[in-house]
N, C-alpha and C positions, 0 to 999 in steps of 0.2 A: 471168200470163204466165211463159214457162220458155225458156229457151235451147234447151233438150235437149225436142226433137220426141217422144221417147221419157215421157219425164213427161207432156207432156200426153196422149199418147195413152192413156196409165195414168187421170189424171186425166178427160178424157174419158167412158173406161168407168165408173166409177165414178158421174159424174153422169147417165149413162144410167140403171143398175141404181139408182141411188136416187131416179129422177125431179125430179133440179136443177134444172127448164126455166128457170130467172133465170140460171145459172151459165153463165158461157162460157171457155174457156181458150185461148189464142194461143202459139204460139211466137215468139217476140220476146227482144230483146235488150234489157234494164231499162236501158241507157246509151244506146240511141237506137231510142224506141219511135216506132213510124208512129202515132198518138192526136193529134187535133190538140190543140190548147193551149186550158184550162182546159175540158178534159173530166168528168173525176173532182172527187167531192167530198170525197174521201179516197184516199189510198192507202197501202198498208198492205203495210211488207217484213216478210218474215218471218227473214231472215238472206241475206240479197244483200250487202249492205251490210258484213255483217261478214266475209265472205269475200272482198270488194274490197279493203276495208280490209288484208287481210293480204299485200298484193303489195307490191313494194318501193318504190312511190310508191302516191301518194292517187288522183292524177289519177281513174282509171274510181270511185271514191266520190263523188270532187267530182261527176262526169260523172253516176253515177246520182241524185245527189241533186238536181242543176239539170233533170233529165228530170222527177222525180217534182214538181218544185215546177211545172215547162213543165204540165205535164197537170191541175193542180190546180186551182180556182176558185178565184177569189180567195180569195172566204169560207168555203173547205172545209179 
């Protein structure tokens, strides 16, 4: 998932031209995703996180990290 409609449309193309058919990409906001709860058996940021972190409070960190935990299995 990406914020920016433009990355996944990037993204998208890419797993067209490589033939991805398991990969799916969403526009979605990592602090309150529509997935219902313990969907994923992982998830995995790859720098969201560090970029929240850099605002003048925590809050949207705390907020993605309580989504990404909402989405998670228990045992994942």
């Amino acid at each position: 998932i990406d914020i920016s409609e433009s990355v996944i449309t990037m993204m998208e193309d890419i797993r067209i031209k490589n033939g991805y058919e398991c990969m799916k990409y969403s526009v979605m906001d990592a602090t309150n995703m529509n997935f219902e709860n313990d969907k994923f058996d992982l998830c995995i940021d790859k720098g969201t996180l560090d970029a929240l972190l850099c605002s003048d409070t925590n809050e949207l960190g705390f907020k993605l990290i309580d989504e990404m935990y909402r989405v998670t299995k228990v045992d994942g």
